[in-house]
C-alpha positions as CSV (number, residue, x, y, z in Angstrom):
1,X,-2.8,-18.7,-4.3
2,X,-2.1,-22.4,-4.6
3,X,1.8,-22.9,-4.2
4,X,1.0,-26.7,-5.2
5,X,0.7,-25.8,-8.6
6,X,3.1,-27.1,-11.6
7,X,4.1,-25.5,-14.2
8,X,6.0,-27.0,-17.9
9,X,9.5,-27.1,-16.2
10,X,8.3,-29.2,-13.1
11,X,6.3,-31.7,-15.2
12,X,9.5,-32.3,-17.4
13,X,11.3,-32.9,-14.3
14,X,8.7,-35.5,-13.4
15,X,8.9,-37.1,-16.4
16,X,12.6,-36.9,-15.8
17,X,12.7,-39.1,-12.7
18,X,10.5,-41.3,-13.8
19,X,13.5,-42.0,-16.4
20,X,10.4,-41.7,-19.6
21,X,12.4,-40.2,-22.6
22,X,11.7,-37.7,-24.9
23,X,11.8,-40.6,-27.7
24,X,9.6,-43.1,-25.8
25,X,6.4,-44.3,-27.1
26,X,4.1,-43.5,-24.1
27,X,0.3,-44.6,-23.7
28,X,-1.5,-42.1,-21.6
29,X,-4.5,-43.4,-20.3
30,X,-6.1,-40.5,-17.7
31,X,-8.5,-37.4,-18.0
32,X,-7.8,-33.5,-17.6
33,X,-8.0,-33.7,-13.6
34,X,-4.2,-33.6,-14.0
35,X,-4.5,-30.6,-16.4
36,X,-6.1,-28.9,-12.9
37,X,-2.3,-28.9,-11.2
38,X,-1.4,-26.4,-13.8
39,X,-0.6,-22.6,-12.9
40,X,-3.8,-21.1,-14.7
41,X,-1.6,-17.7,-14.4
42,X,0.7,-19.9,-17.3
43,X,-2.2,-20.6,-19.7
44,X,-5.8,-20.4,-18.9
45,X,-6.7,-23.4,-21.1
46,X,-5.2,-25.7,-18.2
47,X,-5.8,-29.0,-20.3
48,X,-4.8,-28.0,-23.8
49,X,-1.5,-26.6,-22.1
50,X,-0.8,-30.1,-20.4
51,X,-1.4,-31.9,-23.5
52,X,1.3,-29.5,-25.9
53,X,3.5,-29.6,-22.9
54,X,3.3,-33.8,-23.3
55,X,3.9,-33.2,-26.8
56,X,6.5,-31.1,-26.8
57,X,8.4,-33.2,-24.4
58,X,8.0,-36.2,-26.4
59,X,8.9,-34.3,-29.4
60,X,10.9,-37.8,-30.6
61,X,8.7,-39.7,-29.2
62,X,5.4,-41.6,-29.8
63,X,2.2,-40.6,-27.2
64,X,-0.8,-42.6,-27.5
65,X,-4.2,-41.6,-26.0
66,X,-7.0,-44.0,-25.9
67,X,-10.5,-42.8,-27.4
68,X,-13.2,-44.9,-27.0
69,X,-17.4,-43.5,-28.9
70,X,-19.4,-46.3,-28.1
71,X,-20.1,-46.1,-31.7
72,X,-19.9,-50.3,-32.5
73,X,-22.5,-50.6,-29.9
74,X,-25.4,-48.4,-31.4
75,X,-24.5,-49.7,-35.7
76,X,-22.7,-46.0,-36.0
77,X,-18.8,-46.0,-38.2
78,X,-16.6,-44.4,-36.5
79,X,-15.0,-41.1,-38.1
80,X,-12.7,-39.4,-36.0
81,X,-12.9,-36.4,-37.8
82,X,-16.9,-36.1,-37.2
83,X,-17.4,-38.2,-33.9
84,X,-15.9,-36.7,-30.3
85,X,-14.5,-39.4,-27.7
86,X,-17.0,-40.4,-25.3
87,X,-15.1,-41.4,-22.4
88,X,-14.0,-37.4,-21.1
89,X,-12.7,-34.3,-22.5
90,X,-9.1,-35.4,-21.8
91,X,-9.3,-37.3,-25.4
92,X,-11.8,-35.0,-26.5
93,X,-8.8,-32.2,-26.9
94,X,-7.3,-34.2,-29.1
């Protein structure tokens, strides 16, 4: 077992120290490979669980995840409803 792994508490803590507050507006720009650092005994869905935890903690808070489809380049409208995020799954969650 990996005793490296995080779990909800420690990434608060984090978060924490780095003085971010749970009413900031935050602009996440990464992919799941920090979902990875999660406990899978916690949740099994490693990146889903990083992303409520992120939530959660920023409760009062704005987070802001950028989403990028390509779809200006090849004529298409975007519709976020229809169309996934095309630059990793990490957006793609959301």
């Amino acid at each position: 077992m990996n005793t490296n792994l995080i779990n909800e508490k420690d990434l608060y803590g984090s978060l924490e120290r780095l003085n971010l507050f749970q009413d900031d507006v935050v602009l996440i720009h990464g992919d799941d490979g920090i979902a990875g650092q999660f406990d899978s005994n916690v949740h099994p869905k490693k990146t889903e669980y990083f992303i409520g935890s992120l939530v959660s903690y920023f409760s009062k808070g704005t987070l802001l995840f950028p989403t990028f489809t390509y779809s200006s380049t090849s004529g298409e409208v975007y519709n976020s409803v229809y169309k996934k995020s095309k630059v990793g799954f990490f957006s793609e969650v959301l």
